[in-house]
C-alpha positions as a Markdown table, in Angstrom:
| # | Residue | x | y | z |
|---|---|---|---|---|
| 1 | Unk | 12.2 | -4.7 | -26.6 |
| 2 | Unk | 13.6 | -2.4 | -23.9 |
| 3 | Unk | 12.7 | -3.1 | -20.3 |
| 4 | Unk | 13.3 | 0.1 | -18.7 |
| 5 | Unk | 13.2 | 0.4 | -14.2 |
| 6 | Unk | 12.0 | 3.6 | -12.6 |
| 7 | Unk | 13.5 | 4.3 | -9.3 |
| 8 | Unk | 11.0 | 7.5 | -8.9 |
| 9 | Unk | 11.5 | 10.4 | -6.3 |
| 10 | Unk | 8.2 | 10.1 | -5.4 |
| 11 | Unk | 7.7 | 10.5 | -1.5 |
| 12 | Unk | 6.8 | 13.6 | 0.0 |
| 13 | Unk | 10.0 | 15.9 | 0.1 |
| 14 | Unk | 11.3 | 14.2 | -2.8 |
| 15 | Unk | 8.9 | 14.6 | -5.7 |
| 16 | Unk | 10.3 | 17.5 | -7.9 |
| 17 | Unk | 13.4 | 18.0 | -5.6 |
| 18 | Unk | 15.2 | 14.8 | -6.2 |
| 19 | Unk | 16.4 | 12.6 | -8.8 |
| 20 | Unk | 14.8 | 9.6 | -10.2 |
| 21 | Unk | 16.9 | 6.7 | -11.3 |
| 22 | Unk | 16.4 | 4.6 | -14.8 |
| 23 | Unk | 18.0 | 1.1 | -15.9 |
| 24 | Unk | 17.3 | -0.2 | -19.2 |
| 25 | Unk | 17.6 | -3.9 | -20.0 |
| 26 | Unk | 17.8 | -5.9 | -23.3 |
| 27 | Unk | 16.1 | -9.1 | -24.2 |
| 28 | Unk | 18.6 | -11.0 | -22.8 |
| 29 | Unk | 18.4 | -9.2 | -19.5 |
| 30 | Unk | 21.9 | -7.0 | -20.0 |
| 31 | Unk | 22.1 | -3.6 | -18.2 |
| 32 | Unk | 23.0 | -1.9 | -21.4 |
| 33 | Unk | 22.6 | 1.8 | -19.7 |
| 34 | Unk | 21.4 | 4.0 | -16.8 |
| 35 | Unk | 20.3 | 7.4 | -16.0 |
| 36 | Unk | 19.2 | 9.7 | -14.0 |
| 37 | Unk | 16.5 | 12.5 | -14.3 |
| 38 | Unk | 15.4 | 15.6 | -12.7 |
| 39 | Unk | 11.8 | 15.2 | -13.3 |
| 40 | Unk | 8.8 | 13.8 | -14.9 |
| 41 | Unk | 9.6 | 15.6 | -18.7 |
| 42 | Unk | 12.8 | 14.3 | -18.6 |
| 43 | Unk | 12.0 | 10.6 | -17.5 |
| 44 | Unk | 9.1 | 10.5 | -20.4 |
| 45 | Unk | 12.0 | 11.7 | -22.7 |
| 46 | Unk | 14.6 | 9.9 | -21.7 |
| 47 | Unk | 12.3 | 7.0 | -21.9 |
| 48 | Unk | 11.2 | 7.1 | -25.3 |
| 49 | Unk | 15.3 | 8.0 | -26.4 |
| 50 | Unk | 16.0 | 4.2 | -25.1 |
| 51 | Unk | 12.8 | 3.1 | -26.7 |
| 52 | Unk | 13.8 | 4.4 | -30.0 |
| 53 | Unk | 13.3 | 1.8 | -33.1 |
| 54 | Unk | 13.1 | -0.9 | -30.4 |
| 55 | Unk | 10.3 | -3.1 | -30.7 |
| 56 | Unk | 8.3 | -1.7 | -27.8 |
| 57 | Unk | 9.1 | -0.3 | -24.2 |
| 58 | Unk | 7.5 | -2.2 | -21.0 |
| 59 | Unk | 8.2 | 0.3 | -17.8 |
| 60 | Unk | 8.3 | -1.0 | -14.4 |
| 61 | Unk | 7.8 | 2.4 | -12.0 |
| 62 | Unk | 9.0 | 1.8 | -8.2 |
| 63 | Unk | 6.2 | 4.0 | -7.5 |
| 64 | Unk | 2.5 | 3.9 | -6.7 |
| 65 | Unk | 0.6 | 4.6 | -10.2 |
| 66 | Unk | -2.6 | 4.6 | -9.7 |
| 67 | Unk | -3.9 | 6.1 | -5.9 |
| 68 | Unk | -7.7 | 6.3 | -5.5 |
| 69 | Unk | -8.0 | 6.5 | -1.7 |
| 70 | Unk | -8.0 | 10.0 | -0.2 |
| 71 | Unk | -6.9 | 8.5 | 3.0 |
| 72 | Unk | -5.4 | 5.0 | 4.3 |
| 73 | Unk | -3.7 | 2.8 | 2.3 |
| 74 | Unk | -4.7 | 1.3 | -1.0 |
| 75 | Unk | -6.1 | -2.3 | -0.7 |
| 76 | Unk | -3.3 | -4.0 | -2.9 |
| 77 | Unk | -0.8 | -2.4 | 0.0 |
| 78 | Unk | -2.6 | -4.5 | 2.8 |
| 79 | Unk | -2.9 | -7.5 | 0.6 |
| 80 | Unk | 1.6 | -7.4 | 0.5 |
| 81 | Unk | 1.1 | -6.9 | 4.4 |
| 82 | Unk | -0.8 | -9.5 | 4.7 |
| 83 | Unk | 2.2 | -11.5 | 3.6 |
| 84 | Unk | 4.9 | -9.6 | 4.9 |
| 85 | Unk | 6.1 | -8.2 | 1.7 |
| 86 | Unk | 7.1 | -4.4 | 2.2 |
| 87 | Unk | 4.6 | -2.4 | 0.9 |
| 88 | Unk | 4.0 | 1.6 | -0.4 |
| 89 | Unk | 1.5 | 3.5 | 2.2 |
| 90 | Unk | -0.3 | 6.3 | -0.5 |
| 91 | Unk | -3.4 | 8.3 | -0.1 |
| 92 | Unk | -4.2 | 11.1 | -2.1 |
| 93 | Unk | -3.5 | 13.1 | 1.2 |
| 94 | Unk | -0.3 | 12.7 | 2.0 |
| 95 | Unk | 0.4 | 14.2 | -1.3 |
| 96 | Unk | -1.9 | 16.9 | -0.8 |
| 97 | Unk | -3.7 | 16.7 | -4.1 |
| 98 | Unk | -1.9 | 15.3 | -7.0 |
| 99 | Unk | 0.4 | 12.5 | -6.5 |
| 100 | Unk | 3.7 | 13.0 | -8.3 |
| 101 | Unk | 3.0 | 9.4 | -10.5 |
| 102 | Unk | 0.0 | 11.2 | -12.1 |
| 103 | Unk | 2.4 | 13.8 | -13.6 |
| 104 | Unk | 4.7 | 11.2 | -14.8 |
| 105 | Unk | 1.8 | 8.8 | -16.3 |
| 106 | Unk | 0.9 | 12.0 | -18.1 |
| 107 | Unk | 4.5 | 13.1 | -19.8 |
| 108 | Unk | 4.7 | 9.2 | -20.4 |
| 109 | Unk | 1.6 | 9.5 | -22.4 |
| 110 | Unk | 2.8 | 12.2 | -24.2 |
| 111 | Unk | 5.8 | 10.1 | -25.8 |
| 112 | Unk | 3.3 | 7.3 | -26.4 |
| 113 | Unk | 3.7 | 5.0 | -23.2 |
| 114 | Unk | 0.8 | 4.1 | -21.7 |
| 115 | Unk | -0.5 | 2.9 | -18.2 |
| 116 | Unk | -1.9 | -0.7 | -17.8 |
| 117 | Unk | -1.8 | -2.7 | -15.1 |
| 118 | Unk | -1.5 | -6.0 | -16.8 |
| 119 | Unk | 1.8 | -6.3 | -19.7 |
| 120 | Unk | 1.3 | -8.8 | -21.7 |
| 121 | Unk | 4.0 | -12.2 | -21.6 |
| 122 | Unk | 6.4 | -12.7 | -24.6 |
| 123 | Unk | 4.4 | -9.7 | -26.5 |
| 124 | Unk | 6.8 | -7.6 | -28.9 |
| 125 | Unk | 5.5 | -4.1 | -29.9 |
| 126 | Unk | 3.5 | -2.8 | -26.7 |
| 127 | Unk | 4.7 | 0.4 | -25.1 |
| 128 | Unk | 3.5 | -0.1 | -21.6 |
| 129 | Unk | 3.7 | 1.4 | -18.1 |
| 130 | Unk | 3.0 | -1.0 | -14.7 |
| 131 | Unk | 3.7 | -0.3 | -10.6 |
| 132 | Unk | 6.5 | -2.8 | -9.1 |
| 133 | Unk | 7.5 | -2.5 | -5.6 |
| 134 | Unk | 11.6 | -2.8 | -6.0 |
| 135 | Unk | 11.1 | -3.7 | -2.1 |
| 136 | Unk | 8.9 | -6.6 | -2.3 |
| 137 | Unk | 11.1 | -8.1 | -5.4 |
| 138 | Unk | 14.6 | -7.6 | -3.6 |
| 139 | Unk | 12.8 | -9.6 | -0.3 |
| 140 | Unk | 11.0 | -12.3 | -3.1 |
| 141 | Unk | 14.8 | -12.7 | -4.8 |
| 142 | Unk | 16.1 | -13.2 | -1.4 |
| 143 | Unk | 13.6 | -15.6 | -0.7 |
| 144 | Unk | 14.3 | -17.7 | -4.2 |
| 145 | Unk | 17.6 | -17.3 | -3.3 |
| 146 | Unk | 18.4 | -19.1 | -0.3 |
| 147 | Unk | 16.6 | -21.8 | -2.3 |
| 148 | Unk | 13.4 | -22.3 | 0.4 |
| 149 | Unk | 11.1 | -20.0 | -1.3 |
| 150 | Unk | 8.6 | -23.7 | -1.7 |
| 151 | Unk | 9.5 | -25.3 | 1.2 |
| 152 | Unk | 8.5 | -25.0 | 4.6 |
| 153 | Unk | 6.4 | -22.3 | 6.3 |
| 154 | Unk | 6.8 | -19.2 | 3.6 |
| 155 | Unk | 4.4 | -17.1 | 5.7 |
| 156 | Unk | 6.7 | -17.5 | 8.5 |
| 157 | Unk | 10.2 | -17.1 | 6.9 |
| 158 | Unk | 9.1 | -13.9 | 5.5 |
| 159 | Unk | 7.7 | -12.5 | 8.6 |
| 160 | Unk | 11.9 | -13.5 | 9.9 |
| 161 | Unk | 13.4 | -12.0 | 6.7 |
| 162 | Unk | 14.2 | -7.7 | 7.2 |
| 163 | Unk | 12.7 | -5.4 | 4.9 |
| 164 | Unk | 15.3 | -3.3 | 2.8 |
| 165 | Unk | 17.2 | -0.5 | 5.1 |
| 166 | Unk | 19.0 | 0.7 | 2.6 |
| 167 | Unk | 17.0 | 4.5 | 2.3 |
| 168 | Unk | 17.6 | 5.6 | 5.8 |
| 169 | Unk | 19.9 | 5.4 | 8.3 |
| 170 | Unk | 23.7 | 5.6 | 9.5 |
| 171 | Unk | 25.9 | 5.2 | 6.7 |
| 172 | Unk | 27.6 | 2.4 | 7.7 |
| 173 | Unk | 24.2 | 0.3 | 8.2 |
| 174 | Unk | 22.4 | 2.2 | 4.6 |
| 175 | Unk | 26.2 | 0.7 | 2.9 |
| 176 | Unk | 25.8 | -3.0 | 4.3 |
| 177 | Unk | 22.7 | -3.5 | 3.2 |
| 178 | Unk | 23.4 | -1.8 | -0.2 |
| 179 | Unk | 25.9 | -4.4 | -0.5 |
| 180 | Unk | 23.5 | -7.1 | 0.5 |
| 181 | Unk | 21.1 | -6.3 | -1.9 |
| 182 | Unk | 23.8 | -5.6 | -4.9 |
| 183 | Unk | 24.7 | -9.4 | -4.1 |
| 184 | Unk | 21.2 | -10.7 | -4.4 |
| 185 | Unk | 21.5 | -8.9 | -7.9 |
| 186 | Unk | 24.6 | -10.5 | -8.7 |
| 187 | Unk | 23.0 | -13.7 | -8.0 |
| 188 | Unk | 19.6 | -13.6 | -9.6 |
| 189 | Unk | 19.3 | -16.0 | -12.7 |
| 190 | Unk | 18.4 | -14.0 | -16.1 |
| 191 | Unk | 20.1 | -10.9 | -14.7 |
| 192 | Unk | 23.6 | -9.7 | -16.4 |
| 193 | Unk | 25.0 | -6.5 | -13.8 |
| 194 | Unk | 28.0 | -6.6 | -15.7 |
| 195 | Unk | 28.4 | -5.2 | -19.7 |
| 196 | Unk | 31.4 | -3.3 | -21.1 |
| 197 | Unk | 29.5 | 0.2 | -21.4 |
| 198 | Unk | 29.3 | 0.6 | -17.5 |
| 199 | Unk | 31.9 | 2.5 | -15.6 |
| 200 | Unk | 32.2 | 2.4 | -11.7 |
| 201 | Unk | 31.7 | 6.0 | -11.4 |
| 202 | Unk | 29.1 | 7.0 | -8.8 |
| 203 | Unk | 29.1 | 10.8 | -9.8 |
| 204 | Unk | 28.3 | 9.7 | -13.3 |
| 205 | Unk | 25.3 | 11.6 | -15.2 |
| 206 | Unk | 24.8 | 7.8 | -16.4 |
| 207 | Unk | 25.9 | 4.3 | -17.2 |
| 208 | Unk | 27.2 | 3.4 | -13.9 |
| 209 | Unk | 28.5 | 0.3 | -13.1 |
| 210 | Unk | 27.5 | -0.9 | -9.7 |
| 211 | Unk | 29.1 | -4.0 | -9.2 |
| 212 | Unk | 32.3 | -2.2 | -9.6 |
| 213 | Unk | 31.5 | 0.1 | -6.8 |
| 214 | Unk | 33.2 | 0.0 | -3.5 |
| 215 | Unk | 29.9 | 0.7 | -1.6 |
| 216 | Unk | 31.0 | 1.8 | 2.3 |
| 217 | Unk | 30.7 | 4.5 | 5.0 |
| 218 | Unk | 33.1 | 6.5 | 3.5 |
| 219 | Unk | 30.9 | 7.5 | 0.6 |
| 220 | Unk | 28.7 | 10.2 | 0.9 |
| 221 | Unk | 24.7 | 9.9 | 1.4 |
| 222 | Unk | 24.4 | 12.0 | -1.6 |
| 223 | Unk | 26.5 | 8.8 | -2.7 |
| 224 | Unk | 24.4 | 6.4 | -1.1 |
| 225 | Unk | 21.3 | 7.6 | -2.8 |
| 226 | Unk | 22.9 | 7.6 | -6.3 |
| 227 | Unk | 23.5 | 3.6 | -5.4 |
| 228 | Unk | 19.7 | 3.4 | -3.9 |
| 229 | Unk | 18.3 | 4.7 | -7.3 |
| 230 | Unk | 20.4 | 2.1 | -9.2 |
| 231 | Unk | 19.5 | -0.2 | -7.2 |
| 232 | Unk | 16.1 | 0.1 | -7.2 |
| 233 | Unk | 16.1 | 0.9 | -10.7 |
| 234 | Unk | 17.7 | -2.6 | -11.3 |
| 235 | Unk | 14.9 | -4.6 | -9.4 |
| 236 | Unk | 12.0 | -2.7 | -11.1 |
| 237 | Unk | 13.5 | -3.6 | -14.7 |
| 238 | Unk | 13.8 | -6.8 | -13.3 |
| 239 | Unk | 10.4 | -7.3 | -12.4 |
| 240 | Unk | 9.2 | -6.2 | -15.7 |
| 241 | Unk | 12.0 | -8.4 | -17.6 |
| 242 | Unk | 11.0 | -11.3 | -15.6 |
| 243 | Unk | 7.7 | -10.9 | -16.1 |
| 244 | Unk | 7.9 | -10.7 | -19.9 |
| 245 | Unk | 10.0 | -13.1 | -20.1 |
| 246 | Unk | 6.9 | -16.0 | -18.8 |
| 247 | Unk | 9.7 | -17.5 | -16.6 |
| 248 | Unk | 10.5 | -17.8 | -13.2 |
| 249 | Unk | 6.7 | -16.7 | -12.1 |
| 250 | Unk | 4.8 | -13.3 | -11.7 |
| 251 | Unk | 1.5 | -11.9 | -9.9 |
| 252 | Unk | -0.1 | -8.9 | -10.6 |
| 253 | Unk | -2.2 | -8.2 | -7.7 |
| 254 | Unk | -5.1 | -5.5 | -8.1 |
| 255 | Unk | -6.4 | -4.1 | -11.0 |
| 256 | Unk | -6.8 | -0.6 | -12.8 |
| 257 | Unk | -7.7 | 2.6 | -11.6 |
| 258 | Unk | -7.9 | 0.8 | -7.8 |
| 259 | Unk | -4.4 | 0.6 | -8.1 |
| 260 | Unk | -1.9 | -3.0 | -9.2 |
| 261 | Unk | 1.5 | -3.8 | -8.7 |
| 262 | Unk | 3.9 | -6.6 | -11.0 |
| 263 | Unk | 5.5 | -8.5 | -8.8 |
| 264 | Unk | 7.5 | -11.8 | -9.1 |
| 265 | Unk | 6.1 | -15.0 | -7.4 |
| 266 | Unk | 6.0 | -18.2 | -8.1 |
| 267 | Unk | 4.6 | -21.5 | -6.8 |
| 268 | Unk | 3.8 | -21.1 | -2.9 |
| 269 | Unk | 4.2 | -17.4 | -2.7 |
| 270 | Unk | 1.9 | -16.8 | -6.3 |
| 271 | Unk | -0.7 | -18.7 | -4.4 |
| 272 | Unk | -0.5 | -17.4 | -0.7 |
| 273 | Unk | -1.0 | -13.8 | -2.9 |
| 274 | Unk | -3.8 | -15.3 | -4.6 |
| 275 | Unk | -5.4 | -16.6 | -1.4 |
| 276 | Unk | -5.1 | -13.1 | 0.1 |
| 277 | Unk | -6.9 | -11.7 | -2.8 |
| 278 | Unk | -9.5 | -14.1 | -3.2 |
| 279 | Unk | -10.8 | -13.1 | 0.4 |
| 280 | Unk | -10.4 | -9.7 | 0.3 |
| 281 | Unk | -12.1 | -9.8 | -3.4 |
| 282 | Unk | -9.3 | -8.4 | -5.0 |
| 283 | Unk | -8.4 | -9.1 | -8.7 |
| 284 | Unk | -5.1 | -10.7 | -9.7 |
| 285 | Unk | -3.9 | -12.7 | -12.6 |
């Protein structure tokens, strides 16, 4: 299996105009390689080159997938607010029509991946697309990380803990909280940053090594957003790794065409989500 992150230029102003990021994990939770793409052909191509002769290809898209509302938010986006976990605001509108996922679930399609909001645990041979929010698992993995994530008030030492800056911002502020969040990586249990085909080359087409980077104000932003997509990238083939893997805890919280995201949870936090969706009437599993 191939477990392949998505850090899709999505956003108004960026579909179509900038790059989209992809890291590819083995079984064993390696980053064997990364990319980057100019658009939705290329992604769906590069996408089935590292699922070649593998035994299947699960996708984790840092993206919204599925957006039915023409305006608002989607009701899996308030059910993450509800809990302080940073969460995607899409509407058909702000995209004016078409939002730039559909177009990617489409060439995706076309190479034989398809959408589902539900990939199946330990399951060898499935060729599957699913939403992850990279935001929500880098706040979750800080959570488990400071080693309180069952303990305590969780609904209030998430509402203390920041939501990723690392997109916007001053350069010196985007770079610290790169940094922050490439530790939490560095950290995370199951997770190997580190494999001998990586180089720590920022202007690289691909297979960058960013543990080796010297992330600071002195690179550029163009720079800084090369690091975002790997980092993003990184978390979304996380999620989807972690996920298959039956370990360590998941949600998915909505279902089908209404729009679902994979996210990792476990114990306290799996069943705050599942509280919030069970009054709202919201599937999850």
């Amino acid at each position: 299996m191939r477990f392949i992150g998505c850090a899709l230029a999505w956003r108004p102003g960026e579909a179509r105009e900038k790059v989209s990021c992809l890291v590819v994990l083995d079984e064993r939770g390696s980053i064997i390689a990364n990319s980057f793409a100019a658009n939705a052909e290329d992604i769906a191509g590069t996408v089935a080159g590292y699922g070649s002769e593998r035994r299947g290809t699960l996708v984790g898209v840092d993206a919204p997938l599925a957006v039915p509302n023409e305006r608002g938010t989607r009701r899996i986006e308030r059910i993450l607010s509800k809990v302080a976990l940073p969460a995607y605001s899409a509407s058909r509108r702000m995209f004016g029509g078409e939002p730039y996922s559909e177009e990617l679930l489409s060439e995706l399609e076309k190479a034989g991946v398809e959408y589902t909001d539900y990939p199946f645990p330990r399951e060898r041979g499935q060729s599957v697309v699913v939403e992850v929010d990279s935001a929500a698992t880098l706040k979750v993995l800080s959570l488990e990380r400071s080693g309180t994530a069952d303990n305590g008030d969780l609904a209030k030492r998430l509402r203390a803990m920041d939501d990723p800056k690392f997109r916007k911002g001053n350069k010196e502020n985007r770079a610290a909280d790169l940094r922050g969040a490439i530790e939490v990586l560095w950290d995370t249990p199951g997770l190997r940053l580190r494999t001998g085909n990586l180089a720590a080359d920022i202007s690289a087409p691909e297979n960058v090594d960013v543990s080796k980077l010297d992330v600071s104000a002195s690179m550029s932003h163009a720079e800084l957003d090369r690091t975002v997509g790997l980092v993003e990238g990184m978390l979304a083939a996380y999620t989807v790794h972690r996920h298959w893997r039956g370990r360590n805890g998941s949600i998915v919280v909505g279902a089908g065409d209404e729009g679902s995201v994979l996210l990792p949870a476990r114990n306290a936090l799996r069943e705050r989500l599942a509280e919030e969706c069970s009054t709202a009437g919201v599937p999850y599993v």
